[in-house]
N, C-alpha and C positions, 0 to 999 in steps of 0.2 A: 504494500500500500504506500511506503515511504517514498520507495523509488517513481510510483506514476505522479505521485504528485509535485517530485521532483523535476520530472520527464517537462508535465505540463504548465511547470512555470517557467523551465528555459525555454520552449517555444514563445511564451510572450515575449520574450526581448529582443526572439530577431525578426529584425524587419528589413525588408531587402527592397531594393528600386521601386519592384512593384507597386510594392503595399505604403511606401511613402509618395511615390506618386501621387496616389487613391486617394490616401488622406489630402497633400494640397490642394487634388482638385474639388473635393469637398468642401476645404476651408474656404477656397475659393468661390465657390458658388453659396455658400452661409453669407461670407462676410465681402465679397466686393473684393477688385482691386485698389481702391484709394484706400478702406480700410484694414485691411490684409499689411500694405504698406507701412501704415502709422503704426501697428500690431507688432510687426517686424524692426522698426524704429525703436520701439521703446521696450522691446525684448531688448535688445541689442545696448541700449542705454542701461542699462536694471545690470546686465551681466559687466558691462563694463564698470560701472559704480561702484558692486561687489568684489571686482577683483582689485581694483585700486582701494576699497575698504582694508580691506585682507592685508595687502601689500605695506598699507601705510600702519595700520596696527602694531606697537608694540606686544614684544612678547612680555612675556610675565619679568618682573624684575625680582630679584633675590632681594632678602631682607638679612642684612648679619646683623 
């Protein structure tokens, strides 16, 4: 029993050309190209905000 429901959770993770295809042209037809764009803008702002968070964070500083 442990190993199918191991089976079928690494089938969810792969996604291959096809089935990402499917999905944008979905997104696309949900949400418009002018909004799909602005979508894509501010994913892309959010991840870079994050990684420059990260980056600028100090680590933990030691206490003697």
């Amino acid at each position: 029993m442990g190993e199918s429901l191991r089976e079928e959770l690494s089938m969810i993770g792969k996604l291959g050309l096809p089935e990402i295809l499917i999905i944008l042209a979905i997104a696309l037809l949900i949400f418009g190209p002018s909004k799909l764009a602005d979508l894509g803008k501010s994913l892309g702002e959010g991840i870079r905000n994050f990684k420059s968070a990260v980056k600028d964070e100090p680590g933990p500083e030691k206490k003697s």
